[in-house]
C-alpha positions as CSV (number, residue, x, y, z in Angstrom):
1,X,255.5,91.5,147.9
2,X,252.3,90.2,149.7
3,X,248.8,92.5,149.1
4,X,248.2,94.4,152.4
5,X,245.2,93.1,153.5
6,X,243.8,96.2,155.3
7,X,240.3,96.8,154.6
8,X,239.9,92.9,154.6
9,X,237.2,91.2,156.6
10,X,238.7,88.1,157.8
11,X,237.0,84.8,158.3
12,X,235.3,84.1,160.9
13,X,238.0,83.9,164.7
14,X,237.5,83.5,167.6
15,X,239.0,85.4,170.6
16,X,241.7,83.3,172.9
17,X,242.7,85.8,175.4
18,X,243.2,89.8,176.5
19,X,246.3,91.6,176.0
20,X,247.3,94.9,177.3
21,X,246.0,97.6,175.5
22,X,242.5,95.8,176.0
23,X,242.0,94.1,173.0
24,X,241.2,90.5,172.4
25,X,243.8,88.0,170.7
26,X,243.1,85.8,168.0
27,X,244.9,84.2,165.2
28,X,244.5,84.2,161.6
29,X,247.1,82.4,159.3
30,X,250.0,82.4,161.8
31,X,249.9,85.6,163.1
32,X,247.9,87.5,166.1
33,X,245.0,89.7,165.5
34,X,244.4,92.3,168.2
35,X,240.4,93.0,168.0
36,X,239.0,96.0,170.3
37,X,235.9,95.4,172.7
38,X,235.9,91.6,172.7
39,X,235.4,89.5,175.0
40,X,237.2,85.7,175.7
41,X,235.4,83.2,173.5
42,X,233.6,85.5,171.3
43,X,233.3,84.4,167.7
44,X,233.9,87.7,165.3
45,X,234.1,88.7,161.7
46,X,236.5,91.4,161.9
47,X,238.2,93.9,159.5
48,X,242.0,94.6,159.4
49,X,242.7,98.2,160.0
50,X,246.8,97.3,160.4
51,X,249.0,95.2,158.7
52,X,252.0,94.5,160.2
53,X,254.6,91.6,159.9
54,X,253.9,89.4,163.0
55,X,250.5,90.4,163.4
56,X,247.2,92.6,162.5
57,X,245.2,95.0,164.2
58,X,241.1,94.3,163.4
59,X,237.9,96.1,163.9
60,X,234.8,94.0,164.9
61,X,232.3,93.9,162.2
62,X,230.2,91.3,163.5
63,X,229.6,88.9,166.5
64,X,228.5,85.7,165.1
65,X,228.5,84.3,168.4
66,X,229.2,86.6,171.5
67,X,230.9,84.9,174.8
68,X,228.9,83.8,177.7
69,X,230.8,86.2,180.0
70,X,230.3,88.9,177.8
71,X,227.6,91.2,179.2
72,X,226.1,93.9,177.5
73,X,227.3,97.6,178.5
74,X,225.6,100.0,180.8
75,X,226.5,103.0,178.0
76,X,224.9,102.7,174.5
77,X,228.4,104.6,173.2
78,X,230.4,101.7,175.1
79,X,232.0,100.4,172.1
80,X,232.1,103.6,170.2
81,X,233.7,106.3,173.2
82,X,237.0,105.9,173.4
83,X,236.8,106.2,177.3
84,X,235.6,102.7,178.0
85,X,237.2,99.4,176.6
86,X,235.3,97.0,178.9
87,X,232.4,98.0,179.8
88,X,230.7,94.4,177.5
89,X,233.0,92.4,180.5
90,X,231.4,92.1,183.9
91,X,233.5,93.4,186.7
92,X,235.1,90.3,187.6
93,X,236.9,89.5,184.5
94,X,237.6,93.0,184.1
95,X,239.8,92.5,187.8
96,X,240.8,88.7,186.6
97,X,243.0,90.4,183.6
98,X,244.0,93.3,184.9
99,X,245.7,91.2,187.3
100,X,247.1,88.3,184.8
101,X,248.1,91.1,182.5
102,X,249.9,92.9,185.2
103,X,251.3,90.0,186.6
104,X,253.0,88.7,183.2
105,X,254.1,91.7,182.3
106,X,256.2,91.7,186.0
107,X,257.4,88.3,185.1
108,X,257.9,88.4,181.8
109,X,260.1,91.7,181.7
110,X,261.2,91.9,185.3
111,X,261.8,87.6,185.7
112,X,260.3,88.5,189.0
113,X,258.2,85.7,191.1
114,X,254.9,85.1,190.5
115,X,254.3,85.3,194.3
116,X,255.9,89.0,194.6
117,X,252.9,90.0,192.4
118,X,249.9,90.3,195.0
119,X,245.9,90.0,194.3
120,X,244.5,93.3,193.1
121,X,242.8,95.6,195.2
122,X,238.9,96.1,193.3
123,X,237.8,99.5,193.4
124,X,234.7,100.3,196.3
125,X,232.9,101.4,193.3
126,X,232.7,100.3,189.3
127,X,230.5,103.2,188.0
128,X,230.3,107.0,188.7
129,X,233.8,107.2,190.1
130,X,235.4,109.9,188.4
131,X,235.8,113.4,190.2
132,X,237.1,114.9,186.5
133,X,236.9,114.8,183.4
134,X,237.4,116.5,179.7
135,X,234.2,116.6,177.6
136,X,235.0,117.4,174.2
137,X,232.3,119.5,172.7
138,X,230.8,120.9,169.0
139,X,228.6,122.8,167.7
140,X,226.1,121.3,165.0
141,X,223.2,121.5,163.2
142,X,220.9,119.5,165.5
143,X,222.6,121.7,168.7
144,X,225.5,121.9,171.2
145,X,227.1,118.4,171.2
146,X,229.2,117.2,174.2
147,X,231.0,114.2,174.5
148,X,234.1,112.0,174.1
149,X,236.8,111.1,171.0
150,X,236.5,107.8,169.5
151,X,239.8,106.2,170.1
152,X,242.9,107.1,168.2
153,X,240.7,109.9,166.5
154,X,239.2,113.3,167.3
155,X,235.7,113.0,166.1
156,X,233.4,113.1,169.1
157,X,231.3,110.4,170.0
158,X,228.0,112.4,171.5
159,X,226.7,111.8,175.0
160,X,224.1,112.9,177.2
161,X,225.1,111.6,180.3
162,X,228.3,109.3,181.3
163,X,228.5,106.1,183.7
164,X,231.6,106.0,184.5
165,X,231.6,110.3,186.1
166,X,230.1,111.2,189.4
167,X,226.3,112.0,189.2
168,X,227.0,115.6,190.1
169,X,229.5,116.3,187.3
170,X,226.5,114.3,184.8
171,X,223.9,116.8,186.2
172,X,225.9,119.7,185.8
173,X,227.0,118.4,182.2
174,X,223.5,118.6,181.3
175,X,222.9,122.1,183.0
176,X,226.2,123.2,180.8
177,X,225.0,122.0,177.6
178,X,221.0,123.5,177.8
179,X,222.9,126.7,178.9
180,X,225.4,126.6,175.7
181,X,222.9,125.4,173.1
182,X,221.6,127.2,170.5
183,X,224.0,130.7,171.7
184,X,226.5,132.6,170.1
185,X,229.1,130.7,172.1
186,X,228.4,127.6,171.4
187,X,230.7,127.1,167.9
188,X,233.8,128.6,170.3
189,X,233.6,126.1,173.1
190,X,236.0,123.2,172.2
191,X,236.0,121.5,175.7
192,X,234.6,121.9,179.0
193,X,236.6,120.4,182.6
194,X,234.6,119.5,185.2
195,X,235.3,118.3,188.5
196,X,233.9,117.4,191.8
197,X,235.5,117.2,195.6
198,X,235.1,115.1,198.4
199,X,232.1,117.6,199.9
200,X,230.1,117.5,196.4
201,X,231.6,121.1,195.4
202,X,231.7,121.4,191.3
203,X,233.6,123.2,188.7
204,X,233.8,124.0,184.8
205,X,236.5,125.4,183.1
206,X,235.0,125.6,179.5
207,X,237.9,126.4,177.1
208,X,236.9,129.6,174.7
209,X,238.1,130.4,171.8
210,X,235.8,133.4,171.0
211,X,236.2,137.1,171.8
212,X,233.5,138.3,174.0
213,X,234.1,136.5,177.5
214,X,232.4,139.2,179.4
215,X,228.7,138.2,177.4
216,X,229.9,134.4,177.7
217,X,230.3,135.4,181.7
218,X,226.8,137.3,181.8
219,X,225.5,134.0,179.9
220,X,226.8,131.6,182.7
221,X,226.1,133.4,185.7
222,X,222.6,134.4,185.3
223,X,222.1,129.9,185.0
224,X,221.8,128.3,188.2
225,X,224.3,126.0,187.7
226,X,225.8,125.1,191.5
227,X,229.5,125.0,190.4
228,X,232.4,127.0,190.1
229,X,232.8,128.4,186.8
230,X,235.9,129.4,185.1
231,X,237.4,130.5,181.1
232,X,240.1,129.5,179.9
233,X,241.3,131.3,176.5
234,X,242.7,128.8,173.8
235,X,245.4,131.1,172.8
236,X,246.2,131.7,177.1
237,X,247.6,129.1,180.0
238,X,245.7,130.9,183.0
239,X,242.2,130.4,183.5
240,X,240.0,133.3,184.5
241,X,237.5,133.0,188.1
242,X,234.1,134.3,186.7
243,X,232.1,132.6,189.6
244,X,232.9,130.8,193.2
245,X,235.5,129.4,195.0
246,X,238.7,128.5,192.8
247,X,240.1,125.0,194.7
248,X,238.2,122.2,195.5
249,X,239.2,119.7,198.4
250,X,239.9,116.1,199.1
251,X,239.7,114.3,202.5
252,X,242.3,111.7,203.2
253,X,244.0,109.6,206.3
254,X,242.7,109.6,209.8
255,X,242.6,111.7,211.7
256,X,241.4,113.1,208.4
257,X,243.8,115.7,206.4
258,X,241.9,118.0,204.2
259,X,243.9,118.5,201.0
260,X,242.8,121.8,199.1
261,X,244.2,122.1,195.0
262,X,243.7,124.8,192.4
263,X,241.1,123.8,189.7
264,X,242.6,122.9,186.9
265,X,245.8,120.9,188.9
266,X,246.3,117.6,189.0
267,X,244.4,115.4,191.8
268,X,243.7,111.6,191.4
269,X,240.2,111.2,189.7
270,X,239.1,108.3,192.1
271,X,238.8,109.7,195.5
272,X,237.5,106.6,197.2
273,X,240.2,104.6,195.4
274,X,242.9,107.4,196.0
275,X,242.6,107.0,200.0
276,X,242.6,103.2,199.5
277,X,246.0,103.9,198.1
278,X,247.6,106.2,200.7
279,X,246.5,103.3,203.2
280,X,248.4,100.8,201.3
281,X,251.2,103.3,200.7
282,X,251.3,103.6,204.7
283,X,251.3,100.3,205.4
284,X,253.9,99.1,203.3
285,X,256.5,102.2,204.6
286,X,256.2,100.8,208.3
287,X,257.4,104.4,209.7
288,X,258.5,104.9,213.2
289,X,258.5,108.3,213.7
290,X,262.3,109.0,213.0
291,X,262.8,108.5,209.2
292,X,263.8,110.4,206.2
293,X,261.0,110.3,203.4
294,X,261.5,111.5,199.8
295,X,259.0,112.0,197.8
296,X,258.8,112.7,194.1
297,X,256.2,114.0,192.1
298,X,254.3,115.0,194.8
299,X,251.8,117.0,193.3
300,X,249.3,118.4,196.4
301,X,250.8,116.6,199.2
302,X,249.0,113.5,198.3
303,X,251.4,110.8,200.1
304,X,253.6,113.3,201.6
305,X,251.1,114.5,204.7
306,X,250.3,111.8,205.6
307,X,253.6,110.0,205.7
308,X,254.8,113.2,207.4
309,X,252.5,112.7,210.6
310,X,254.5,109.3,210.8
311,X,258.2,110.2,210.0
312,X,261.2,112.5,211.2
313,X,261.0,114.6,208.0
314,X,259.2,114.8,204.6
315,X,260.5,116.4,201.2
316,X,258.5,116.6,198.2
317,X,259.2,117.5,195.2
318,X,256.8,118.6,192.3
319,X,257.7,120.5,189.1
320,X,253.8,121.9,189.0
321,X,254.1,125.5,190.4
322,X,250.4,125.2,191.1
323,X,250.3,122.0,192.8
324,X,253.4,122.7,195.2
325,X,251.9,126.0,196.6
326,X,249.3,123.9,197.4
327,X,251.2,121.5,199.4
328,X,252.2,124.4,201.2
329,X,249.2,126.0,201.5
330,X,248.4,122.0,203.1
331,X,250.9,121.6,205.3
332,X,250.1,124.8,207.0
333,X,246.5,124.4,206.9
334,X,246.9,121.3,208.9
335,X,249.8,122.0,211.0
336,X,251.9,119.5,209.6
337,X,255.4,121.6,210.1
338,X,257.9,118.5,209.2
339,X,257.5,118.9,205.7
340,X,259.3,121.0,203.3
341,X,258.0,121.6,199.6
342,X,260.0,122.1,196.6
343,X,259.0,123.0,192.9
344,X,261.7,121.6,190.8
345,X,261.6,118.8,188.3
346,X,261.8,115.1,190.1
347,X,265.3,114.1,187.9
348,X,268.4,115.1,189.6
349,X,266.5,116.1,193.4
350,X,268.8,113.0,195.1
351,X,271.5,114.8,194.5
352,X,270.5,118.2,194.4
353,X,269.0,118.1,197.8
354,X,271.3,115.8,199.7
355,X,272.0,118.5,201.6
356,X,268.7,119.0,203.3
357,X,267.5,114.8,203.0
358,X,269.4,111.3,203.3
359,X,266.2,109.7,202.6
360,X,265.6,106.1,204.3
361,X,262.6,105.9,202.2
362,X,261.7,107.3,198.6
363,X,258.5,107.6,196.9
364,X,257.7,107.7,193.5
365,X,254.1,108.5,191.7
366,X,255.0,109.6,188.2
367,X,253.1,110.1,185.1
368,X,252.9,107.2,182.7
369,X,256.4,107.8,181.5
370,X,257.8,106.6,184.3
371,X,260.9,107.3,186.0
372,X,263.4,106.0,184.1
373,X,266.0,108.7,185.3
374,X,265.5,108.3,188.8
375,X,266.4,104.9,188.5
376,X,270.0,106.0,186.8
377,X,270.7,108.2,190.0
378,X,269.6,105.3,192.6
379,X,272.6,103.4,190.6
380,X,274.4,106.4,191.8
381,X,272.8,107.4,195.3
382,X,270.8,103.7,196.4
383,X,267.8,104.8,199.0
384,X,267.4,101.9,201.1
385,X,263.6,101.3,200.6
386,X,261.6,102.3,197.8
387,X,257.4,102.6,197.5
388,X,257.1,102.8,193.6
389,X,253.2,103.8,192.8
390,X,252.7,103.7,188.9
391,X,250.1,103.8,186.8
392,X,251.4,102.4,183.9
393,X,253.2,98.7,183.7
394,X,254.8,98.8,180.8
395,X,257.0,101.7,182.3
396,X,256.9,100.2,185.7
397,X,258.6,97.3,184.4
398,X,261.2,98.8,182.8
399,X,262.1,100.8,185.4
400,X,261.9,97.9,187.9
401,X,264.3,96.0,185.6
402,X,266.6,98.5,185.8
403,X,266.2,98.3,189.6
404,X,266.4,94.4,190.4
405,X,269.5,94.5,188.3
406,X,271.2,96.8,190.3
407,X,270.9,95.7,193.9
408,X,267.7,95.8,194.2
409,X,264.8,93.2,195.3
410,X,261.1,93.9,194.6
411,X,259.4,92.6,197.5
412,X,255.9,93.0,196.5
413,X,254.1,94.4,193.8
414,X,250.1,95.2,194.0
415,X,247.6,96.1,191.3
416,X,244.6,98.6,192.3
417,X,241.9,99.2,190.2
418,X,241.5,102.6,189.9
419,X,239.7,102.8,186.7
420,X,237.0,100.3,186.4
421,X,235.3,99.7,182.7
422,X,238.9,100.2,181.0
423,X,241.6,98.5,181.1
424,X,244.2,100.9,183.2
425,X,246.1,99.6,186.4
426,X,247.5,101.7,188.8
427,X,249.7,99.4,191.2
428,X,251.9,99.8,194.1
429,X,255.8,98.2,194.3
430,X,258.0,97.7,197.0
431,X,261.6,97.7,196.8
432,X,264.9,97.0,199.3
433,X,268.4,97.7,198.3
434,X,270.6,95.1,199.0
435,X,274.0,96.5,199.3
């Protein structure tokens, strides 16, 4: 039996390519070496943190020769944070392999051609983007520490303020943490969610695990901190209003729609990027004001309201209880009435509700899982057209596979860059039954 060679530094590689996942590829001896936070042409010694048959999984321990497209990271946590994987690559590579990557993985898995796979759409902006986040927080000896986990661990890597988060949730971080610091509370707050709307409005839901939330509520609101505040109870589900308004709002489509959601829901975290995508998502379901539109996992109303004010009839369907009063509370609010909401799960709605919809057109925006079993029932009960938004390709592939080999063509598939600095890809696929 061959020694493991975990723990081993390895001589000195150099990086060929990016894979998915975000790690560099090199070779050592015949097999592949996945190395974190490298770039194309670097030269690295690294260490093997997994052994595995075909290949090995490696840690940089030093660049003996970095690329010359390798730039150096806004953050000084860059390659430490677990949020950010490419933050030492400057923008355009970033877009060049998330576009290869996405594209091989289509053809690859799917045998689809290369030409159905379209350029990817950049995002309007690389840095302060996101409208939420989870800072993980801890209470030390040198003071209230917020931050981030190193990846695939849960020790936090400390920061003061991140790139990548809209200035007004970084300002409000740093109101947070001078207000925790150096209280009784600050050993019982395990992680703080912040967000920020379309109009600027903040909020904090800072998880508690102590057992005097009326002093922890005197605490925060005597602070100036221009947010909504909230506690949530580790031990509880609900979340408790101490301060302002609870639901923030996003603006979409034109004339604009304002969408309204509960804090503490689901909403995309790139606003600019999310409208970008509702465009798209518009464009590519060519409505005529008479169709049938299903859509699952609808969350707030996201595609739904908009495609609404273009089609016969809308149904969504969300399994979030929070998210589809929302979409109610949506409709109404903007006198969409050719809509109806449901809160069920997504698997099984083509046939449950085929007495209310024979859709001409479905959509489908699921988590990372995918949809796998919707794509058993379409085997079932086809829709003619299909807009698949995903924002994972390893599940979009398999689920288009499914698809294309039964009766269906993918007529186009787009990557959009919703997450610059990492390597995620949210993407957009069109499909047509062919009967």
């Amino acid at each position: 039996m061959e020694k493991s060679l975990i723990g081993c530094d390895l001589p000195p590689l150099t990086v060929e390519a990016l894979v998915n996942g975000g790690a560099g590829l090199a070779r050592h001896e015949g097999r592949v070496v996945f190395i974190p936070h490298t770039a194309v042409g670097d030269v690295v010694v690294c260490r093997v943190t997994k052994d595995k048959k075909k290949f090995l999984e490696a840690k940089v321990i030093e660049i003996i020769k970095p690329s010359s497209i390798r730039c150096r990271p806004m953050c000084p946590v860059a390659g430490d944070c677990g949020g950010c994987q490419w933050q030492h690559l400057p923008y355009a590579e970033q877009l060049y392999w998330k576009e290869s990557l996405f594209r091989e993985t289509l053809i690859h898995q799917c045998g689809v051609d290369a030409d159905r796979v379209l350029l990817i759409i950049p995002a309007v902006n690389e840095w302060n983007y996101r409208s939420r986040v989870q800072v993980k927080c801890r209470n030390t000896q040198s003071g209230f520490m917020t931050g981030f986990y190193r990846s695939k661990s849960h020790r936090i890597v400390s920061i003061e303020e991140c790139p990548v988060i809209a200035p007004e949730l970084n300002t409000l971080l740093s109101r947070l943490r001078g207000c925790i610091n150096l209280t009784v509370f600050a050993g019982d707050i395990p992680q703080i969610d912040m967000g920020v709307d379309d109009c600027g409005c903040c909020s904090a839901v800072l998880h508690y695990s102590g057992h005097d939330e009326e002093k922890l509520t005197e605490l925060l609101t005597r602070e100036t901190l221009a947010a909504a505040l909230f506690i949530k109870k580790t031990s509880e589900k609900k979340i408790q209003n101490i301060h302002g308004n609870d639901s923030l709002q996003i603006i979409i489509d034109q004339p604009p729609i304002l969408l309204k959601y509960a804090v503490g829901s689901f909403s995309q975290i790139n606003l600019e990027q999310n409208r970008l995508l509702i465009d798209s998502v518009l464009h590519l379901a060519e409505l005529t004001g008479t169709e049938q539109v299903l859509d699952l996992y609808c969350g707030m109303g996201n595609f739904s309201l908009p495609l609404a004010r273009r089609a016969g009839h809308v149904v969504g369907v969300e399994e979030s209880e929070a998210s589809i009063e929302a979409a109610k509370s949506n409709s109404r609010q903007n006198n969409i009435i050719n809509v109806d909401f449901f809160n069920q799960v997504a698997e099984g709605a083509l046939e449950r509700l085929s007495n209310k919809i024979q859709p001409d057109l479905l959509i489908l925006d699921p988590p990372r899982s995918g949809a796998y079993a919707i794509m058993k029932e379409l085997q079932r009960k086809p829709v003619k057209k299909i807009i698949y938004v995903s924002c994972d390709p390893q599940t979009l592939a398999r689920d288009l596979s499914y698809l294309i080999n039964n009766n269906y063509e993918l007529l186009s598939s787009q990557p959009v860059d919703m997450f610059p600095q990492t390597y995620h890809c949210e993407s957009i696929s069109l499909l047509r039954y062919d009967s």
